[in-house]
Backbone as a ProteinNet text record, in pm:
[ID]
protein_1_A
[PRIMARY]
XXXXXXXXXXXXXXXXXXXXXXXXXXXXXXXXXXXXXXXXXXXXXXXXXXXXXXXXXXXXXXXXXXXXXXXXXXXXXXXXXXXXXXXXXXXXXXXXXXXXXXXXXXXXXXXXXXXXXXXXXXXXXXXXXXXXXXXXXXXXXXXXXXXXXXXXXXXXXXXXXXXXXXXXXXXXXXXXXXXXXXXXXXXXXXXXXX
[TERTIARY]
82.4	0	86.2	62.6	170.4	50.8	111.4	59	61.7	-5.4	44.7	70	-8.1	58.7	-16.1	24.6	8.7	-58.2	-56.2	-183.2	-84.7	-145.7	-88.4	4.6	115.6	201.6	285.9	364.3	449.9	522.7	585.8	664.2	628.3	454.8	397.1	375.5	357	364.3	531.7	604.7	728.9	744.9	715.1	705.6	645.9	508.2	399.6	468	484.5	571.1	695.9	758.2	898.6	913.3	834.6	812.4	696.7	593.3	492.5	462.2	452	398.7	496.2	635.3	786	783.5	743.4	797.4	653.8	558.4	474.2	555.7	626.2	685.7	814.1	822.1	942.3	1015.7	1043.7	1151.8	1314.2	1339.4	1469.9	1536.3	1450.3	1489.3	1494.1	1458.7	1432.8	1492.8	1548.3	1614.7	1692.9	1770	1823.9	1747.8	1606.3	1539.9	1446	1455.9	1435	1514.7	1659.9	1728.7	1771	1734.1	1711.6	1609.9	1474	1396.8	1316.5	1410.7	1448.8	1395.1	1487.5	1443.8	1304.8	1251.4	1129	1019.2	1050	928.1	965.2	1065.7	1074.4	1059.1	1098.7	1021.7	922.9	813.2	655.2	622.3	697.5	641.1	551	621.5	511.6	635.8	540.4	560.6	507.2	590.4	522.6	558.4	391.5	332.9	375.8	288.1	303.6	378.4	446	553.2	502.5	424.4	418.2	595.7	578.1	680.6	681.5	744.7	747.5	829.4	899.7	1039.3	1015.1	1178	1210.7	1189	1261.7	1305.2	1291.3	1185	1114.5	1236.6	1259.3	1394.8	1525.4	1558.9	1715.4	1672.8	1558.8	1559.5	1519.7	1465.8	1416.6	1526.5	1639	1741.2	1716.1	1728.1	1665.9	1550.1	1455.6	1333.5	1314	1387.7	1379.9	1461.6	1571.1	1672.8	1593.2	1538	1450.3	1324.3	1252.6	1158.9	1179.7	1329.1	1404.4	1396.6	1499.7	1549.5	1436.6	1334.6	1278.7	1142.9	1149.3	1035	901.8	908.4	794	787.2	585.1	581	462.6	439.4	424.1	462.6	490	589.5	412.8	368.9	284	318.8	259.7	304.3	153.5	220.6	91.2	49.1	-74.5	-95.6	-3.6	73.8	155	79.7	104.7	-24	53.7	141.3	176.8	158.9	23.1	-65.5	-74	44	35.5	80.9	82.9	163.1	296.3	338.2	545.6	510.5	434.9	379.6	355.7	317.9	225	320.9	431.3	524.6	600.3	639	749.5	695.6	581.8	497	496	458.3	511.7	633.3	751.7	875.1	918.1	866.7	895.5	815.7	681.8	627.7	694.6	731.8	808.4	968.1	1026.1	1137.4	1086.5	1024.9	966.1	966.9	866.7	811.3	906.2	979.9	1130.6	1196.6	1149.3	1204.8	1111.8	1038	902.7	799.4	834.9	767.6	623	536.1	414	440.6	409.3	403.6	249.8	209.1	91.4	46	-53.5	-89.8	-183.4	-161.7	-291.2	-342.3	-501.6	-531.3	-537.8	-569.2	-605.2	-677.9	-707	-823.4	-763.3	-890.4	-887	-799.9	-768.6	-694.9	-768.8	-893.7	-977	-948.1	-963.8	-949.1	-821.9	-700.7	-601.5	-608.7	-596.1	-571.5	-695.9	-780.2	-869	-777	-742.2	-677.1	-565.7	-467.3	-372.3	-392.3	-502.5	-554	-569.9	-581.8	-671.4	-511.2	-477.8	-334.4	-195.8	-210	-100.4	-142.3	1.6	-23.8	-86.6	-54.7	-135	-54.4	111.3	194.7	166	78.6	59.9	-57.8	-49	-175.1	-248	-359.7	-404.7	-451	-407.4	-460.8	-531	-688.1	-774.1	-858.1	-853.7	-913.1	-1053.8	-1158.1	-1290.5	-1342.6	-1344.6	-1386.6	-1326.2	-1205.3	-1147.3	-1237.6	-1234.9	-1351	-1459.7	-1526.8	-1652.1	-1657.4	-1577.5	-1539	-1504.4	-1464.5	-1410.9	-1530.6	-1620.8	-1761.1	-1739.1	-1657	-1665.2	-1717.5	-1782.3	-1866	-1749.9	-1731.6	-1639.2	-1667.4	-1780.1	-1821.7	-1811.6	-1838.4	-1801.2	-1679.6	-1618.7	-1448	-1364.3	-1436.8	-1403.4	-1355.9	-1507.3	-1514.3	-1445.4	-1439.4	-1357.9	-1219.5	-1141.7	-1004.2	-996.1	-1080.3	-1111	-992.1	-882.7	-767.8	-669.8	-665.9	-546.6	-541.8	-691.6	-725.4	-658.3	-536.4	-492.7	-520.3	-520.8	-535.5	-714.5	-743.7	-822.1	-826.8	-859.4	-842.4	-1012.9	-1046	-1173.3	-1206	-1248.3	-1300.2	-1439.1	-1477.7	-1625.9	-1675.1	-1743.3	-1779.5	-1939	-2004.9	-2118.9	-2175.4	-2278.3	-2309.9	-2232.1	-2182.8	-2139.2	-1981.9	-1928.5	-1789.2	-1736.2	-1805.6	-1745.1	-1711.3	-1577	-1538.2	-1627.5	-1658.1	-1758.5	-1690.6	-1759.9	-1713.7	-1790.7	-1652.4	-1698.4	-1802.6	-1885.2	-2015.7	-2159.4	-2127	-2201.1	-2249.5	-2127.4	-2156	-2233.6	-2208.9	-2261.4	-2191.8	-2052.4	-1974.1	-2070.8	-2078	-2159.9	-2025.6	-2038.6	-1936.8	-1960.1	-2081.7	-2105.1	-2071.2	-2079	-2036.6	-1866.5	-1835.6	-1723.3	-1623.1	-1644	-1643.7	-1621.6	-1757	-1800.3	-1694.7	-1637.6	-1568.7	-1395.5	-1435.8	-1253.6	-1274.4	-1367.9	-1373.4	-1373.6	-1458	-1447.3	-1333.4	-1264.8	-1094.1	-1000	-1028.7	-896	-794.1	-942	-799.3	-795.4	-719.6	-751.5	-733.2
-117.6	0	123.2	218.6	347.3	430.7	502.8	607.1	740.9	817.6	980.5	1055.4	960	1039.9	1132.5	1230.1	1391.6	1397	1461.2	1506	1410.4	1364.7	1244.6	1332	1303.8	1320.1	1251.8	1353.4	1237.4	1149.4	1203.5	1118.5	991.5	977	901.7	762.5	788.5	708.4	648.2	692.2	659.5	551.7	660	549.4	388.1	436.8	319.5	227.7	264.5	118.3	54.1	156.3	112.5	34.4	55.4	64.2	-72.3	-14.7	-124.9	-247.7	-161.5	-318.8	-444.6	-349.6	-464.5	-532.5	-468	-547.1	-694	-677.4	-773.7	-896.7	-869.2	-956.8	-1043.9	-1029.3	-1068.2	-944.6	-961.3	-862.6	-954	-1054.5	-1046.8	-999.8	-955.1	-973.9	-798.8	-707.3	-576.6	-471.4	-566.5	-460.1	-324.2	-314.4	-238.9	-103.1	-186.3	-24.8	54.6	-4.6	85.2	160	163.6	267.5	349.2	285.8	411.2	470.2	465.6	533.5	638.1	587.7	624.9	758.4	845.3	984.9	1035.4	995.4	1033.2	950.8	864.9	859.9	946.3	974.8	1098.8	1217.5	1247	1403.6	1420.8	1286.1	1348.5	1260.1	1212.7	1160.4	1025.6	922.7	831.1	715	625	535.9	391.5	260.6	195.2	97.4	93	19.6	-140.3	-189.4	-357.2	-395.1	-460.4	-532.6	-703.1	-692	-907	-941.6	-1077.5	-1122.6	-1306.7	-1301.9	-1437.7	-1472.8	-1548.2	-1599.7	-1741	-1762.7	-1902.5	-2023.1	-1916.8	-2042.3	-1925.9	-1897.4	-1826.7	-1811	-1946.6	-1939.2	-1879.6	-1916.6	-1857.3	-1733.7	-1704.2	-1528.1	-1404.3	-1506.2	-1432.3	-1277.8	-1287.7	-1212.3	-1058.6	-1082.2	-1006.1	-929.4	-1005.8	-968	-883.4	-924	-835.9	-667.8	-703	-611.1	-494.3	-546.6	-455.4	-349.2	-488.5	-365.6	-273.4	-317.9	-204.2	-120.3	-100.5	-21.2	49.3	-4.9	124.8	131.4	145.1	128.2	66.3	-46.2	-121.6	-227.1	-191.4	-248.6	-346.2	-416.6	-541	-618.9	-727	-852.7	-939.6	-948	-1055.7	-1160.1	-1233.8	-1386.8	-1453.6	-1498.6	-1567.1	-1693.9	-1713	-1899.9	-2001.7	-2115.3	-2150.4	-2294.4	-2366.6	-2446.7	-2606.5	-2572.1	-2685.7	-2679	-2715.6	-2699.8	-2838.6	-2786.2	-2916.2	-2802.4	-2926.8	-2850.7	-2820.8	-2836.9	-2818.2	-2685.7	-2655.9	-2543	-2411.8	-2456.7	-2364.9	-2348.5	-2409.6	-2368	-2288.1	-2329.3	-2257.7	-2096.7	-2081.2	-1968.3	-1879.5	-1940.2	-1846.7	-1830.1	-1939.9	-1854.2	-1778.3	-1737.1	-1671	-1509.7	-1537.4	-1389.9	-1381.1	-1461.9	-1433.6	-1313.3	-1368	-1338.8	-1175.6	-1181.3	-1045.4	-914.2	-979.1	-896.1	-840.1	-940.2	-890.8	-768.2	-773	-627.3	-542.9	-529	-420.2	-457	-578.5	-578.7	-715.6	-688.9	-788.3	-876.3	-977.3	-1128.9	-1099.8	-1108	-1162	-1274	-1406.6	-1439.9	-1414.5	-1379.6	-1350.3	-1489.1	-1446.7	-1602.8	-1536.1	-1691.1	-1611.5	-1756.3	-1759.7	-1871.3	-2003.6	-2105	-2209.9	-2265.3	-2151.1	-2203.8	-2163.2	-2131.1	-2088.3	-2189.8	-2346.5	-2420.2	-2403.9	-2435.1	-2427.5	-2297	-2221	-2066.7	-2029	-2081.6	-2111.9	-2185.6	-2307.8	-2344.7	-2348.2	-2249.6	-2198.9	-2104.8	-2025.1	-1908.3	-1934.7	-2058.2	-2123	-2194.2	-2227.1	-2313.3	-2227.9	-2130	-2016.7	-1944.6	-1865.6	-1813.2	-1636.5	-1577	-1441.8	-1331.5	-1373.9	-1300.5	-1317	-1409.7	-1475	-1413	-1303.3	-1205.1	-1221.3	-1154.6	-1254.5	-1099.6	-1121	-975.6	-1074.5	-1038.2	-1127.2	-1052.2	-1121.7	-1069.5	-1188.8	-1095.6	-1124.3	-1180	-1124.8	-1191.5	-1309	-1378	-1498.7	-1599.5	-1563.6	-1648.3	-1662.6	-1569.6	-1615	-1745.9	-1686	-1758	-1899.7	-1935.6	-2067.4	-2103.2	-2036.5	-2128.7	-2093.6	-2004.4	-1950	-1806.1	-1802.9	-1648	-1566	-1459.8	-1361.2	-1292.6	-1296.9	-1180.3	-1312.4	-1451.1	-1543.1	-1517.8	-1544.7	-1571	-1465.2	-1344.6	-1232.6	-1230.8	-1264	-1293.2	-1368.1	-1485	-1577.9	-1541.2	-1490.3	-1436	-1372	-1280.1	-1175.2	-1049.1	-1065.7	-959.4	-975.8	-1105.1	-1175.8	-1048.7	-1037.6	-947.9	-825.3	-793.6	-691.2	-586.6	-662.5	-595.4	-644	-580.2	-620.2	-607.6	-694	-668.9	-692.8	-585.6	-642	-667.7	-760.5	-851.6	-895.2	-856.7	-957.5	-1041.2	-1110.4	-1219.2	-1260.3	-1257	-1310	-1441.6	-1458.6	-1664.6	-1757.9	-1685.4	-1805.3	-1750.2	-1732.9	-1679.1	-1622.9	-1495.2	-1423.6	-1319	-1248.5	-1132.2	-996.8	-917.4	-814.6	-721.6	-558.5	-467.4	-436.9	-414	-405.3	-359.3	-443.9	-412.4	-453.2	-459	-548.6	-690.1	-742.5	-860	-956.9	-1084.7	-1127.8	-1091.8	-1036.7	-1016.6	-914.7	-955.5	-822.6	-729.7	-629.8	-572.7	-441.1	-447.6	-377.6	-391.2	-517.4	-605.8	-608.1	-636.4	-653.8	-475	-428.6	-269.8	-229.3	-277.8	-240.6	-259.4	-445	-535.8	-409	-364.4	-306.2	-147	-109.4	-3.8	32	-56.4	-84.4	-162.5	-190.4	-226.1	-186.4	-74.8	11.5	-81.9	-143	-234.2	-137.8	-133.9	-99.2	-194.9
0	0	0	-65.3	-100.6	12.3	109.5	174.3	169.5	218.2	234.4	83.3	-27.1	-176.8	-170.9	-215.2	-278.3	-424.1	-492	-653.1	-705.8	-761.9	-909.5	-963	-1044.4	-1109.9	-1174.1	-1311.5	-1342.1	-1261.7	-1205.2	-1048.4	-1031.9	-997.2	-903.8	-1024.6	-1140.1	-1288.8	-1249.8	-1240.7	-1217.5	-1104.2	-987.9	-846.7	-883	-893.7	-900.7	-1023.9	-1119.8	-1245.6	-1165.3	-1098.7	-1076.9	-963.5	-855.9	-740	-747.4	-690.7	-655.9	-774.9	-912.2	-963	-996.2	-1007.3	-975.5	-860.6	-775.5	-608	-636.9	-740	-735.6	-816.8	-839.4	-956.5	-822.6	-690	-646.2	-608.8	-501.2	-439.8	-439.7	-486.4	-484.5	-634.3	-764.3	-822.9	-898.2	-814.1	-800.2	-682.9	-601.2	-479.6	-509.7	-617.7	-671.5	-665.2	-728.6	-771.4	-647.9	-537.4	-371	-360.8	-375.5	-352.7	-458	-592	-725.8	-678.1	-641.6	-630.7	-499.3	-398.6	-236.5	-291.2	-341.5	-386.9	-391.5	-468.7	-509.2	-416	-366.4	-261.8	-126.9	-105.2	12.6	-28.2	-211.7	-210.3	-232	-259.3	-227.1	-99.8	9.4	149.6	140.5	38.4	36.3	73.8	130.1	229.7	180.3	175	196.4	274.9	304	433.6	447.1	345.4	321.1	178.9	233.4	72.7	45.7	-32.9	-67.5	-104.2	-68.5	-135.2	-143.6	-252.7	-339.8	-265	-188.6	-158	-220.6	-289.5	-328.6	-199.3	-72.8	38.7	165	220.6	281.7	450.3	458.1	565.7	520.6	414.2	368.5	279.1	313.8	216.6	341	454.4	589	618.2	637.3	622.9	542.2	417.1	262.7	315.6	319.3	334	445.2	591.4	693.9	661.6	578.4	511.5	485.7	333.8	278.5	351.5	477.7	553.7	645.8	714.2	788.4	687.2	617.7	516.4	453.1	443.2	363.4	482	546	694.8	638.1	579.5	555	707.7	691.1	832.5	835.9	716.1	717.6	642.9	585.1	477.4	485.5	356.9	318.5	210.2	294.1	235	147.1	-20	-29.7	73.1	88.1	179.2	77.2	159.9	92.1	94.1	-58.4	-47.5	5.8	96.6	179.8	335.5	347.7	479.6	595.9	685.3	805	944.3	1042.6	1157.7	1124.2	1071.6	1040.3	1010.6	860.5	828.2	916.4	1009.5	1061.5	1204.8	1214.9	1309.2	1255.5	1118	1033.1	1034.7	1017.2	990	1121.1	1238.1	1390.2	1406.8	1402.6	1370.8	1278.2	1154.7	1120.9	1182.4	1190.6	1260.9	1368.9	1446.9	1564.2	1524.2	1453.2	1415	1351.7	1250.1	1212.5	1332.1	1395.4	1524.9	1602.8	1597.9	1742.8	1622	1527.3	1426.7	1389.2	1450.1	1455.7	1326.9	1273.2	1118.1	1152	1133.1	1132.5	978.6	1026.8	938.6	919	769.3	739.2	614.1	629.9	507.7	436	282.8	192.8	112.5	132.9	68.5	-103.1	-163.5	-308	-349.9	-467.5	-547.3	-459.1	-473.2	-447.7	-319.2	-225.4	-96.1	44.9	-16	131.2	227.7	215.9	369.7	403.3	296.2	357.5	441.6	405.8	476.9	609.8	580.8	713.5	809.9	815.1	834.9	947.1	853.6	900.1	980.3	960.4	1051.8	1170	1224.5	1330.3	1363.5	1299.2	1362	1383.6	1363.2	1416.9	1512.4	1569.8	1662.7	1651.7	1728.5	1700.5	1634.3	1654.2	1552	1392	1384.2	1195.8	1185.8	1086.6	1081.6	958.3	898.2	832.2	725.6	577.8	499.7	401.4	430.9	390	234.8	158.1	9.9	30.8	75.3	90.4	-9.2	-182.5	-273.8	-286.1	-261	-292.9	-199.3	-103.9	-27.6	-67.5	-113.7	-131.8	-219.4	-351.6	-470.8	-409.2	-304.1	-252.4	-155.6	-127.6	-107.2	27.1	121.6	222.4	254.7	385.7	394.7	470	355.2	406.8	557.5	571.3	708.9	799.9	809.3	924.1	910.2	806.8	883.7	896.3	829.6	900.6	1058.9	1109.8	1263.6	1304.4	1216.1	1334.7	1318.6	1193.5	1256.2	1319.3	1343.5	1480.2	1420	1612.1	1590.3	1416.9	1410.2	1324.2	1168.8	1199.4	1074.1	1061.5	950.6	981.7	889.7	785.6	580.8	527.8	462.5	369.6	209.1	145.7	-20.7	-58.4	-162	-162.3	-314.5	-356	-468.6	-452	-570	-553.1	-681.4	-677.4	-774.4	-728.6	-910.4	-915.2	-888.1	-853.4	-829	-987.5	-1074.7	-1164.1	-1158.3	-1035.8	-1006.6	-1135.7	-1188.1	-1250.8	-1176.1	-1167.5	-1087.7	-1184.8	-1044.5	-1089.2	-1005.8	-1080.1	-986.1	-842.5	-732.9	-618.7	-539.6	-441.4	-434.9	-577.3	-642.3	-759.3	-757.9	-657.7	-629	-547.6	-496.3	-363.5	-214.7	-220.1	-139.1	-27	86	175.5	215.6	62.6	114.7	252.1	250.5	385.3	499.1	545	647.6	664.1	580.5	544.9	581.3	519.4	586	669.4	773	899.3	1011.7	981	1031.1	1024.3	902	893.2	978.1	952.5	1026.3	1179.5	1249.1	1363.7	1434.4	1383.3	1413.5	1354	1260	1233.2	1169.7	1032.6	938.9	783.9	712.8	623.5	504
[MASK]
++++++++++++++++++++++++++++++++++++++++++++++++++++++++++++++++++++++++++++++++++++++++++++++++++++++++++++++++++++++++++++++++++++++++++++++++++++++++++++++++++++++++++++++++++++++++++++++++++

């Protein structure tokens, strides 16, 4: 999430290509261009918040990854749900939020298509450092009710992404859909998620 931006500009065309939609592609393979572009996100004051990241080997890149969110004061690291779901998993996953945390940075997982149980799951089998940036339309789409498991992650909930999709899971625009994105809202508002 880019924060605090100022009126669109060329700049921000710059930032946003160089910047956010690269870091979607993998952060080991782009580090370079955080500190090409250091500049220009401090001369218009933008910040970012949460960095995804792909890691090859999530233990031997832990290092990197912590690197990068010091370094540029990113203050959460999201992880897609990784679709190898056991207890080993889900220990590996508190030590790593553990490890995060002792560096001011929150661990979170994002679900996406076809991994709602796993990532249910995991939600329920980690500890409270493993936070959870939940994309509501993917759930639905996976035959789960976004506003229950809203609830039942409760605190864990830190992010929200919002997607929605029609009864023949075609993605539609937001609020168009079956998604109660009202509910859903409500849930982020009243706990100060964004």
């Amino acid at each position: 999430y880019i924060t605090n931006f100022p009126i669109i500009t060329k700049e921000y065309d710059i930032i946003f290509n160089n910047i956010v939609k690269e870091r979607a592609k993998g952060y080991a393979n782009k580090l370079a261009d955080f500190a090409e572009n250091q500049p220009l996100l401090e001369k218009y004051g933008v910040s970012i918040y949460s960095l995804h990241v792909f890691p090859n080997n999530l233990s031997e890149d832990l290092a990197d990854i912590l690197r990068v969110a010091k370094t540029y004061g990113v203050q959460q690291v999201v992880l897609p749900c990784p679709k190898e779901v056991n207890p080993a998993m889900a220990a590996h996953l508190n030590q790593v939020a553990d490890a995060l945390k002792a560096h001011g940075v929150e661990f979170l997982l994002h679900n996406a298509k076809n991994d709602a149980a796993g990532y249910d799951w995991l939600m329920m089998a980690t500890g409270e450092n493993v936070g959870a940036q939940v994309d509501v339309g993917w759930l639905l789409y996976d035959g789960f009710d976004p506003e229950s498991s809203l609830n039942k992650y409760g605190a864990k909930v830190r992010s929200l992404h919002y997607k929605d999709f029609t009864a023949d899971k075609n993605e539609t625009a937001v609020g168009t859909g079956l998604v109660d994105m009202e509910a859903c809202s409500k849930f982020a508002r009243e706990r100060e998620v964004f």
